[in-house]
C-alpha positions as CSV (number, residue, x, y, z in Angstrom):
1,X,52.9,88.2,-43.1
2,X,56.2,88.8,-44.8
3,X,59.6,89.5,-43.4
4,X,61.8,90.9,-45.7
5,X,65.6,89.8,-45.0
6,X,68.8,92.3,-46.7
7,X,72.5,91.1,-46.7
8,X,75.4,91.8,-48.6
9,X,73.7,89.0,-51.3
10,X,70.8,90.3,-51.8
11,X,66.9,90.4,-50.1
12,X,64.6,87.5,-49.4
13,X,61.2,87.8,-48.7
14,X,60.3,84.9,-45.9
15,X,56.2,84.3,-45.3
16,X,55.9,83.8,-41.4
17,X,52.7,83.9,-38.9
18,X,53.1,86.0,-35.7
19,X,53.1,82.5,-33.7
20,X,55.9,80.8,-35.5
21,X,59.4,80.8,-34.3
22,X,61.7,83.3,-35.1
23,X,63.9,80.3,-36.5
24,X,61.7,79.1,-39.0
25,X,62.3,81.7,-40.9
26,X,65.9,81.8,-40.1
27,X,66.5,78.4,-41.8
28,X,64.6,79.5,-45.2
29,X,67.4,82.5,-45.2
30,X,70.3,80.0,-44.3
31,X,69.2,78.0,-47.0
32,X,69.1,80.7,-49.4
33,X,72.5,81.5,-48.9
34,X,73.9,79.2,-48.0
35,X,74.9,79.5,-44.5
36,X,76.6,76.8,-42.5
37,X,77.1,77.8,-39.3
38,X,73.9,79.7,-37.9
39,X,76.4,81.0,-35.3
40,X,77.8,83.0,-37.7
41,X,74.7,85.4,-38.3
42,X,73.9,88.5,-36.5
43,X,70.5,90.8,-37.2
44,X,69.5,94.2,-37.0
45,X,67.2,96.3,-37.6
46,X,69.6,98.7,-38.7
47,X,72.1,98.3,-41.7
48,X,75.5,98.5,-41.0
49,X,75.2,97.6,-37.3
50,X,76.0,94.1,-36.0
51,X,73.5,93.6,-33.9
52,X,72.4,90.3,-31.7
53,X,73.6,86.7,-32.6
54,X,70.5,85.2,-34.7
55,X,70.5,82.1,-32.4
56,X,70.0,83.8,-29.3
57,X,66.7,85.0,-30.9
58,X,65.6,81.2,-33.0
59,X,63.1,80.6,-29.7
60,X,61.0,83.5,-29.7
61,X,58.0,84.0,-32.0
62,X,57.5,86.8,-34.2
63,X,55.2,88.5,-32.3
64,X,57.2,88.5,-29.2
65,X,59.7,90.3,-31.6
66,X,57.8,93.1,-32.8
67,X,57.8,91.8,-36.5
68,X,55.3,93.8,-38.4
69,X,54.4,92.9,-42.1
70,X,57.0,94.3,-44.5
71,X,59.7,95.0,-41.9
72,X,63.4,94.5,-42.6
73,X,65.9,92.8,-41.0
74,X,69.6,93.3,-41.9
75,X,72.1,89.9,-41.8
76,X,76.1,89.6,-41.1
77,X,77.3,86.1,-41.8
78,X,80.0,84.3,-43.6
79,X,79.0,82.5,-46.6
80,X,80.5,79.1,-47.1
81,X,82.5,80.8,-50.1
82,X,83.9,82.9,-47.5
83,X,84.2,80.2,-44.8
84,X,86.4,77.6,-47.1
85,X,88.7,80.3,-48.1
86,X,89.3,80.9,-44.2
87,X,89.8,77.6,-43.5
88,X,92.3,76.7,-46.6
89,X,94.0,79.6,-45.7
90,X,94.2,78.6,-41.6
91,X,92.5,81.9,-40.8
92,X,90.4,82.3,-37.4
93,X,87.0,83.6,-37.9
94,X,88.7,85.8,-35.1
95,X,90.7,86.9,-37.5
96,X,88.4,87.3,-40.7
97,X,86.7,90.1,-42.2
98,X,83.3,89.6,-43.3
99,X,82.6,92.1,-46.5
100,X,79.3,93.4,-45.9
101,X,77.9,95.5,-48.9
102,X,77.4,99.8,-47.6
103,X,73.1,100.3,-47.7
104,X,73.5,103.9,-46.9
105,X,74.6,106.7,-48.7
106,X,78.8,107.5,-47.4
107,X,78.2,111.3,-47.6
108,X,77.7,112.4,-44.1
109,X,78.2,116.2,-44.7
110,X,74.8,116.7,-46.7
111,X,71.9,118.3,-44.5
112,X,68.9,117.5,-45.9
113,X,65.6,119.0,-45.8
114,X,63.8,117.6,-42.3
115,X,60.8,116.4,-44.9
116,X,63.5,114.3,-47.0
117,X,65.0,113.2,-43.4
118,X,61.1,111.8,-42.7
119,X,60.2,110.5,-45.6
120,X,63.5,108.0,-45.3
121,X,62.4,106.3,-42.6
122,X,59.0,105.4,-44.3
123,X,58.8,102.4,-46.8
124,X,55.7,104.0,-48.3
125,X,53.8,100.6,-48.9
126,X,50.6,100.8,-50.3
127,X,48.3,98.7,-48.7
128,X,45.7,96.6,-50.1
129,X,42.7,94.4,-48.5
130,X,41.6,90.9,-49.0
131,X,40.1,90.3,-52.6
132,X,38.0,87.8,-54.1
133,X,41.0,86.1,-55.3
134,X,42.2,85.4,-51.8
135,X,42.0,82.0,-50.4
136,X,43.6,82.2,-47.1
137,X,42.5,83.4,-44.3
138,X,42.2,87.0,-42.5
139,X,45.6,87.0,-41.1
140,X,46.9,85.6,-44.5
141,X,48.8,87.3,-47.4
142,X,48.8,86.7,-51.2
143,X,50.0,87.8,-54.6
144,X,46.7,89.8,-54.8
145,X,46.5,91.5,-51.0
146,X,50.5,91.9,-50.2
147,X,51.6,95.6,-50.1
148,X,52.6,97.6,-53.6
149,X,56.0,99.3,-53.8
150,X,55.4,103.4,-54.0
151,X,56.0,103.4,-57.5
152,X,53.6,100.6,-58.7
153,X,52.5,102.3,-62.3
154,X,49.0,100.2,-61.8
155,X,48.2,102.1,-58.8
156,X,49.3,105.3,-59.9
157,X,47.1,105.2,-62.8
158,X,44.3,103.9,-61.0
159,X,44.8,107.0,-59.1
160,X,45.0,109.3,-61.8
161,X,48.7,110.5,-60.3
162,X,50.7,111.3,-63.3
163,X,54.2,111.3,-61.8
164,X,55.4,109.2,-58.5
165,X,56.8,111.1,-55.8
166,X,60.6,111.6,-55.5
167,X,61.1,109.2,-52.6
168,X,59.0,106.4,-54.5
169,X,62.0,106.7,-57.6
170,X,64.3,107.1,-54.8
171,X,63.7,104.0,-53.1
172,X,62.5,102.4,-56.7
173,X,66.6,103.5,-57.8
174,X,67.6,102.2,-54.5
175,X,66.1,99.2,-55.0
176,X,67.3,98.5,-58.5
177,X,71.1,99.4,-58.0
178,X,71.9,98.1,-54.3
179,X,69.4,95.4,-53.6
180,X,70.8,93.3,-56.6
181,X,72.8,90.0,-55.6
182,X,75.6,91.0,-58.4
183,X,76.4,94.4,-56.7
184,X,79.5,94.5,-54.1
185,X,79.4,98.2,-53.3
186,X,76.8,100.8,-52.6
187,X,76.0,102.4,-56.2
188,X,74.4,106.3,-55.2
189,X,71.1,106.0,-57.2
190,X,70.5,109.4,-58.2
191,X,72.8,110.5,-60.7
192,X,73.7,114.4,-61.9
193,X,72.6,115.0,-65.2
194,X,76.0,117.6,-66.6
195,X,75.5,118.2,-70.4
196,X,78.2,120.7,-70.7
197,X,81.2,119.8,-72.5
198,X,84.4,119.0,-69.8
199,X,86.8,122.0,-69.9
200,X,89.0,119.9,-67.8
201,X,90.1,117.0,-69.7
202,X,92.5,114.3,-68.7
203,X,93.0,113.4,-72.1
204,X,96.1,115.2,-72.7
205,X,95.1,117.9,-75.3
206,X,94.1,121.3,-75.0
207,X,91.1,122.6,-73.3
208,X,88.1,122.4,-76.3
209,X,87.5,124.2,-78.7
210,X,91.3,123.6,-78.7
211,X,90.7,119.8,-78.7
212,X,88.3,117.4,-77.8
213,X,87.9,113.5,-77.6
214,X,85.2,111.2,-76.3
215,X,86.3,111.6,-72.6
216,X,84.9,115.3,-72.6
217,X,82.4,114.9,-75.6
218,X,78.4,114.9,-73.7
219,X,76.6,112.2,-75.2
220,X,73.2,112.8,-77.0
221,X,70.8,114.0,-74.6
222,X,67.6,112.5,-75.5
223,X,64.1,114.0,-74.2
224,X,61.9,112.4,-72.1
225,X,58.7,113.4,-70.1
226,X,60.2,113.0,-66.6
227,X,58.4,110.5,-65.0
228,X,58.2,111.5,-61.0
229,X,58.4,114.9,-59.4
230,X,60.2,116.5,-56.6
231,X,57.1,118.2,-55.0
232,X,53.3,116.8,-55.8
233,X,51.0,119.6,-54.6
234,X,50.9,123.5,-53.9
235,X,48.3,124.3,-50.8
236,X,47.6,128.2,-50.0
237,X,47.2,127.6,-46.6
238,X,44.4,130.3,-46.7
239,X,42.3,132.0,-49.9
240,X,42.4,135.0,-49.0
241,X,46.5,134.6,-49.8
242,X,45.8,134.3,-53.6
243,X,42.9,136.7,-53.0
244,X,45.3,139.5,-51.8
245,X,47.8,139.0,-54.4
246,X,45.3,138.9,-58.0
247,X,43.7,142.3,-55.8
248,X,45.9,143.9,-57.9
249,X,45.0,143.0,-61.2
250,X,41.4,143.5,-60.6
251,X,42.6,147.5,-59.5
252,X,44.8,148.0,-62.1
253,X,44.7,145.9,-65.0
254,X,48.4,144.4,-64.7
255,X,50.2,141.7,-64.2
256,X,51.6,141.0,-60.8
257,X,55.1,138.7,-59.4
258,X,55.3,137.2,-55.9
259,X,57.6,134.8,-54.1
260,X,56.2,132.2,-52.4
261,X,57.1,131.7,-48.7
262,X,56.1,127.9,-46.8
263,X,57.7,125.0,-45.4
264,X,57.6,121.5,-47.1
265,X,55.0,118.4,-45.6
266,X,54.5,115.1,-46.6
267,X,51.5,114.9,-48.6
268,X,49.4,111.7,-47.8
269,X,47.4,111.0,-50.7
270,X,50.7,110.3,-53.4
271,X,52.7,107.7,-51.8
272,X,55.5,109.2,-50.2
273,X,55.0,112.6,-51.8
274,X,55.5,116.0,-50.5
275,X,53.5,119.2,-50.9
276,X,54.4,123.0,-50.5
277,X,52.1,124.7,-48.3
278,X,52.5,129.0,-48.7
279,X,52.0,130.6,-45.6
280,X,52.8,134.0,-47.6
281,X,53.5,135.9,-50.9
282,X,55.9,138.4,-50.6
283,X,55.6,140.6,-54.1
284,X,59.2,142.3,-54.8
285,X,60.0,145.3,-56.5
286,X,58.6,145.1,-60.3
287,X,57.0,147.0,-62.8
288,X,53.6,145.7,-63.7
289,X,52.5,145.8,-67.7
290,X,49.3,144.7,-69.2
291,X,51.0,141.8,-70.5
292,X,53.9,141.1,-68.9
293,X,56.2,141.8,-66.1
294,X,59.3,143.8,-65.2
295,X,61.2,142.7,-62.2
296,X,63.6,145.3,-60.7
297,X,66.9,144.8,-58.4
298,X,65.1,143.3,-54.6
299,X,67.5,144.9,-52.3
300,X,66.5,143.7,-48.9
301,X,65.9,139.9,-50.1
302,X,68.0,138.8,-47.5
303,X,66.7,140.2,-45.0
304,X,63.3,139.1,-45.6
305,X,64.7,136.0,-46.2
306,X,65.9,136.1,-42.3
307,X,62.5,136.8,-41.0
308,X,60.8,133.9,-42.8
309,X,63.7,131.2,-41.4
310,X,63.2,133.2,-38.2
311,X,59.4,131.8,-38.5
312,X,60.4,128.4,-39.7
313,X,59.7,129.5,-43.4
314,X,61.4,129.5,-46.6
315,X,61.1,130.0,-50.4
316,X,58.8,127.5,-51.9
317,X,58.7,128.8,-55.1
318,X,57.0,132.1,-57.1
319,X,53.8,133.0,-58.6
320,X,52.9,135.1,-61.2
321,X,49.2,136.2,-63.2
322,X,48.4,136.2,-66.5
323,X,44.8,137.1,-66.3
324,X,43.1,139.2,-69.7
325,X,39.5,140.4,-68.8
326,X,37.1,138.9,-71.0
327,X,34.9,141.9,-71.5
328,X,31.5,140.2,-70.5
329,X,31.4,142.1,-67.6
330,X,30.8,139.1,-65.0
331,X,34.1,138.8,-63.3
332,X,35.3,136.0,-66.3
333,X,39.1,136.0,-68.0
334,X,39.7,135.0,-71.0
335,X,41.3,131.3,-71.2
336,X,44.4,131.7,-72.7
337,X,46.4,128.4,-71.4
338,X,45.5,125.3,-72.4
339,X,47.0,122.5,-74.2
340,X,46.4,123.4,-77.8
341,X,48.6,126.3,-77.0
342,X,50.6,126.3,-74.0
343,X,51.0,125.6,-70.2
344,X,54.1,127.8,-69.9
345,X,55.6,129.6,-72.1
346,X,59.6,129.3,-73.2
347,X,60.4,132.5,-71.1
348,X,58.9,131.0,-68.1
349,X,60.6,127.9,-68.4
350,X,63.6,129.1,-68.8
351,X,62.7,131.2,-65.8
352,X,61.8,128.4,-63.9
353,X,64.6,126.4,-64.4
354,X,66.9,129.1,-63.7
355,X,64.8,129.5,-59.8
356,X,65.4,125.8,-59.8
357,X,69.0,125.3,-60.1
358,X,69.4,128.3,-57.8
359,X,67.5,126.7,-55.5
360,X,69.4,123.4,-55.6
361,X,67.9,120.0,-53.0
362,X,70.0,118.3,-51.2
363,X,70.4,114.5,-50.9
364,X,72.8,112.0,-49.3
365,X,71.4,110.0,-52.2
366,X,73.1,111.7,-55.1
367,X,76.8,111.8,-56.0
368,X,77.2,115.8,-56.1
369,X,75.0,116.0,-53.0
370,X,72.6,117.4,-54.8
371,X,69.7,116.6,-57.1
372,X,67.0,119.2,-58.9
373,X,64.8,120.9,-56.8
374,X,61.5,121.6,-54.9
375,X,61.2,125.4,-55.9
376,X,57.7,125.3,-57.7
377,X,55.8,128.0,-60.2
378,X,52.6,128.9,-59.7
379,X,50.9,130.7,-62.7
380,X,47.5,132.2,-61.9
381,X,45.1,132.7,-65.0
382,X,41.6,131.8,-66.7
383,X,40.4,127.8,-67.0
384,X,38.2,126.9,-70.0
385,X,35.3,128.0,-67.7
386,X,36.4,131.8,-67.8
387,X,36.9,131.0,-63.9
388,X,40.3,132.5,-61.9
389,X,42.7,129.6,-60.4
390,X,46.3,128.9,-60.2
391,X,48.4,126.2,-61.8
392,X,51.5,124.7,-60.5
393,X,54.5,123.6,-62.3
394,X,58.1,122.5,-62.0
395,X,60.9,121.9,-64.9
396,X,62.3,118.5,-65.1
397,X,65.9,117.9,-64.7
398,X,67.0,117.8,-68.3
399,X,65.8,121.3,-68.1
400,X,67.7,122.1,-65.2
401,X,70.8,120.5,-67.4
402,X,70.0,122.0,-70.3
403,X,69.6,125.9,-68.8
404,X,73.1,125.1,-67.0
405,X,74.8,123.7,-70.1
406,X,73.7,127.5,-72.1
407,X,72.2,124.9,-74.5
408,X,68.7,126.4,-75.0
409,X,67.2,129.7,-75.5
410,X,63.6,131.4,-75.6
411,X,61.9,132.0,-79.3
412,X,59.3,134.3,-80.6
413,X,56.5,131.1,-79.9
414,X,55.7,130.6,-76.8
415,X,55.2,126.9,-76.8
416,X,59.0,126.7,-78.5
417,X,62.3,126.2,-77.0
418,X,65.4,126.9,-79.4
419,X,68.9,125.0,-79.8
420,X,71.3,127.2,-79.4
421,X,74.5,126.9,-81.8
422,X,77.7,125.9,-80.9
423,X,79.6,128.5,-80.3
424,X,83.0,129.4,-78.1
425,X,83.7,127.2,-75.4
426,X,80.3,126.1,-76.0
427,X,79.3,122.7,-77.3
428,X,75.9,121.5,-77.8
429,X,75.5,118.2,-78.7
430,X,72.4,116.1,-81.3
431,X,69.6,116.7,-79.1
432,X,66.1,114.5,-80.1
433,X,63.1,114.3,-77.8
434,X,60.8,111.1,-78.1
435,X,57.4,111.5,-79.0
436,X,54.2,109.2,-79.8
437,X,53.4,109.5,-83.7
438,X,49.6,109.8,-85.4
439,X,50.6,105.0,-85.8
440,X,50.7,105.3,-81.7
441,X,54.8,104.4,-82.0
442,X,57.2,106.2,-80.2
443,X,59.7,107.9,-82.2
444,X,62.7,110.2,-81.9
445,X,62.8,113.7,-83.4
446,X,65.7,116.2,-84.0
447,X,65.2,118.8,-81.9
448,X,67.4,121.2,-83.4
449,X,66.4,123.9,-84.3
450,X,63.6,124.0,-81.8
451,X,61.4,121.8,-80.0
452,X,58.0,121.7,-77.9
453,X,58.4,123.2,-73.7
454,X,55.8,120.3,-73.0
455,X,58.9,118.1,-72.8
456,X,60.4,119.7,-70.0
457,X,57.1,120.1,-67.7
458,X,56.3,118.6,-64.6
459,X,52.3,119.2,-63.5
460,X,51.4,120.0,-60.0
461,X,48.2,119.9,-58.3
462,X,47.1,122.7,-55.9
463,X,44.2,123.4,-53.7
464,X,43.1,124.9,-50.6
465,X,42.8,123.3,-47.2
466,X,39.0,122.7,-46.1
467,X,40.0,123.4,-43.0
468,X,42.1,126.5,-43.0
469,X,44.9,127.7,-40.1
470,X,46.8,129.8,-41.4
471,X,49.7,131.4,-39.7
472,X,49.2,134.7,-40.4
473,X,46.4,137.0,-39.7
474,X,47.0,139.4,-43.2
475,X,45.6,142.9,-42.4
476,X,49.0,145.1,-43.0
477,X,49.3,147.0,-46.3
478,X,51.1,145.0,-48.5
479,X,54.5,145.8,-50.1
480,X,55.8,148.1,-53.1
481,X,52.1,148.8,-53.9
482,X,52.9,152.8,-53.4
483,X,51.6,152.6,-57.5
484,X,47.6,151.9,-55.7
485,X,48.0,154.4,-53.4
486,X,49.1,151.7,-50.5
487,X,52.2,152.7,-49.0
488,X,54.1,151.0,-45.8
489,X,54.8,154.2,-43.4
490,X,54.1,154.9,-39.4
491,X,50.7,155.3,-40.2
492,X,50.1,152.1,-42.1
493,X,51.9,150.6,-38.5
494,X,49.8,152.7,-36.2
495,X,46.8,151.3,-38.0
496,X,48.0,147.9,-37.5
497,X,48.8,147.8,-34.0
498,X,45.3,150.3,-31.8
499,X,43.2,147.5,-34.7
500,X,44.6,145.1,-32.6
501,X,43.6,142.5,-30.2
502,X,44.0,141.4,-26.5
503,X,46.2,138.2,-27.9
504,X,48.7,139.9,-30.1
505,X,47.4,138.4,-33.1
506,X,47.3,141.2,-34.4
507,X,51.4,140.9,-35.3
508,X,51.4,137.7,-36.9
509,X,51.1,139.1,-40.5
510,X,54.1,138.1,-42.4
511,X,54.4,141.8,-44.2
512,X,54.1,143.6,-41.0
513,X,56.8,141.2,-39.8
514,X,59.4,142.1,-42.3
515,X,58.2,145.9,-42.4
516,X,59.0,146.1,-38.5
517,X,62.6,144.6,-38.7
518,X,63.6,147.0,-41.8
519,X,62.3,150.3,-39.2
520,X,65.4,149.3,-37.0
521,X,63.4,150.4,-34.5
522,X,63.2,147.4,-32.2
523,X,66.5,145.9,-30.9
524,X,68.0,142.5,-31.7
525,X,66.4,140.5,-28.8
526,X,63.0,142.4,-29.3
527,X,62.8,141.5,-33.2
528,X,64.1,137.8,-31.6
529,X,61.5,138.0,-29.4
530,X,59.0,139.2,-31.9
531,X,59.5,136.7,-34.6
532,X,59.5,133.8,-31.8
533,X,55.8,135.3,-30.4
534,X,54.4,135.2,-34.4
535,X,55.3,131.6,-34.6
536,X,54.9,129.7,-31.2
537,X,52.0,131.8,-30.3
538,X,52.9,132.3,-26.7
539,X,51.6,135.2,-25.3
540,X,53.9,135.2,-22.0
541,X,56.4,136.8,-24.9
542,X,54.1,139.2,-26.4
543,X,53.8,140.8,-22.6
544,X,57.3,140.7,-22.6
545,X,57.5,142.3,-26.0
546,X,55.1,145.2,-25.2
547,X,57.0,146.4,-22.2
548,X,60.5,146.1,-23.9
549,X,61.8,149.8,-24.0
550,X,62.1,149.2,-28.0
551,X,58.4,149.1,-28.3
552,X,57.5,152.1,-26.0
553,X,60.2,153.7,-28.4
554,X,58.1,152.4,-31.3
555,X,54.5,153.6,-29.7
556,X,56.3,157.1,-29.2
557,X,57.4,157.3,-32.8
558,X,53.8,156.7,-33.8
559,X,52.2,158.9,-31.3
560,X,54.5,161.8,-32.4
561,X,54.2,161.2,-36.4
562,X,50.2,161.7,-35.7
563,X,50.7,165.1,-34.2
């Protein structure tokens, strides 16, 4: 097995067996750095702590210490550098100060996401069996059975993953910047990309387009496909979400918007990836067109937002259709995405990247405390097979910069983004995009005036579970449909609750949810109550619920609008 040993010089990886002594491995590390006096080294399995004095461990074996293949274990000691210059100087170790190299990130503000917080704690190995090429035995390792790192392109290939999860580049950055022997101080490995032109200059002229110099001048951005993502899959925790959602196309023959409302899980089969998993689609005020859509001002967002943090809940992302029937009369749409024309169009990106930078993630790995985002968008439309299904997307960050920087713009083609023109306080600088030529060489092309949107995508994959729980039981007439003749009123509530059953599930439908809380009806601890009853399930508080003096308020309303 492998024990992996991190100190402010750098890592070494020591081969042990569970039976050897704690100290064998102990004096390959010493000798590695150089370290003469053993008394001097402390370990942990935590970085930054001092832990236990190594030589009160050297006697026990490996086993006894709970070693596992691939752990860490994190060294204090004084060098011999450090060591002579103590002793020319006459300096106790009492007295010294051993520089030990930060890790961890020094922001401790930042909250991150709870599914960021997990994946941190997990190295993400990929593990591999014993091969033909293996000539040790079963509780041996090799070059050809040893763990992969997260981001091993090999693997990925093999897998047919296209982009490595965020936490594999994370730890891959991590591992590049703070794990080197020539770095002295923790280096944040994911950096902000700003392309704007610095209003603020120290330089000492006026604010541009007064002046400008090469200290407030954004490079050259240069355009790469972005080679990990921040989320790797989009599961509908049900069909019959999607199913209730594209209902409205198949009535009326237009295009329909809805947010996405889920929580964020790790997704097991990309290392250390994460998946979205919608619970709900909540569709907002708009105005539905053959080919298009018209969104119009979403006045109780915030509440709605309330209620689905209430359940645990949050914006994921949005979807959208784009579904033309194909005229066959079979149920088929006509396939109107694909890559000899275009994913997304320039609209949409530019609409996803706006959702994204509204929708910032936060990290403790990144300098601003930020970096991109997991808000996804879902586009549901025709495969080549004339068959209905949804495709997920994201926007890398250079599209993200570039929306932020006012540097591009939509066209009149789709599959185009435009330049804009420097203009005002706005300075765009050469932007080229790389791209593999008819000879198989990559090359670098001008963008200006425009350029392909295929740069700027990130691909998602989606599915449904196989085995489906979904958290809500959907029954309740779904919003600002009034246009099909569905409306939200007392009866559409009176409807809901005498179809109900002995268990209450009858409440746990996201729509009827947020319907309830905007009838003011209920009280503050009753909608409390509710909203804790829709997501723990416990049906102690839907007794309580039902005999609160806001719900036999509510059953009187009803009982009275009928009459």
């Amino acid at each position: 097995m492998i024990i992996r040993f991190r100190s402010k010089d750098g890592m070494v990886r020591v081969k042990v067996e569970q039976t050897d002594p704690f100290s064998k491995a102990l004096n390959e590390v010493a000798a590695k750095y150089s370290i003469k006096d053993p008394e001097s080294v402390f370990v942990s399995d935590k970085p930054n702590e001092r832990g236990t004095n190594a030589t009160d461990l050297a006697d026990r074996s490996v086993e006894d210490l709970n070693l596992k293949n691939g752990d860490i274990i994190f060294l204090t000691y004084e060098s011999s550098e450090s060591q002579a210059s103590s002793e020319g100087s006459g300096a106790s170790r009492d007295q010294q100060t051993v520089p030990v190299r930060d890790t961890t990130p020094a922001p401790k503000a930042v909250k991150q996401h709870p599914v960021d917080d997990l994946l941190d704690k997990e190295e993400g190995l990929i593990k591999r069996s014993k091969s033909n090429l293996c000539n040790h035995g079963d509780r041996g390792m090799c070059e050809y059975c040893s763990p992969l790192p997260p981001w091993d392109k090999n693997y990925l290939k093999e897998q047919g993953i296209k982009h490595k999860s965020f936490h594999a580049y994370l730890k891959e950055m991590n591992e590049q910047q703070n794990n080197s022997s020539k770095a002295s101080s923790y280096i944040a490995p994911l950096q902000d990309l700003n392309y704007a032109i610095n209003l603020r200059c120290p330089g000492g002229h006026a604010p541009y387009p007064g002046g400008i110099c090469s200290k407030c001048q954004p490079a050259p951005i240069t355009l790469q496909q972005q080679p990990f993502r921040m989320v790797d899959h989009v599961e509908y925790a049900d069909h019959s979400i999607l199913n209730t959602f594209i209902d409205v196309w198949r009535q009326s023959g237009v295009q329909r918007y809805g947010v996405l409302y889920g929580r964020y899980e790790p997704f097991q089969k990309v290392p250390l990836g994460i998946k979205a998993v919608v619970e709900a689609i909540y569709e907002p005020p708009q105005s539905g067109e053959f080919d298009g859509i018209t969104l119009l001002p979403w006045e109780n967002e915030a509440d709605v937002d309330k209620v689905a943090q209430a359940l645990g809940l949050q914006k994921v992302g949005v979807v959208f259709t784009d579904l033309t029937d194909s005229g066959r009369k079979d149920g088929s749409v006509l396939c109107k995405r694909h890559k000899e024309s275009y994913f997304l169009s320039c609209v949409e990106v530019m609409m996803a990247a706006k959702n994204q930078v509204a929708h910032p993630n936060y990290s403790k790995y990144s300098e601003t405390q930020d970096f991109s985002s997991k808000f996804v968008t879902c586009v549901i439309t025709g495969n080549l097979n004339g068959e209905i299904e949804p495709h997920s997307y994201q926007v890398s960050r250079s599209a993200e910069g570039l929306v932020k920087a006012d540097i591009i713009s939509a066209s009149t083609h789709p599959n185009m983004l435009c330049i804009n023109k420097t203009q005002g306080s706005r300075y765009v600088p050469d932007v080229f995009y790389s791209k593999i030529n008819e000879y198989g060489l990559e090359v670098k092309e001008n963008a200006k005036p425009a350029f392909p949107v295929e740069f700027l995508l990130v691909t998602l994959s989606d599915s449904f579970p196989l085995e489906p729980k979904p958290m809500f039981k959907q029954q309740f007439v779904v919003e600002n449909r009034e246009f099909l003749g569905e409306l939200q009123d007392l009866k559409a509530v009176q409807r809901q609750i005498q179809q109900g059953d002995e268990d209450g599930s009858h409440l746990v439908d996201f729509h009827f949810l947020v319907y309830l809380c905007k009838m003011g009806v209920l009280s503050g601890e009753e909608l409390d109550l509710l909203l804790k009853f829709a997501k723990e399930k416990n049906y102690d508080d839907y007794l309580h619920l039902i005999q609160s003096g806001g719900w036999m308020t509510l059953l009187t309303i009803l009982e009275q609008s009928t009459h």
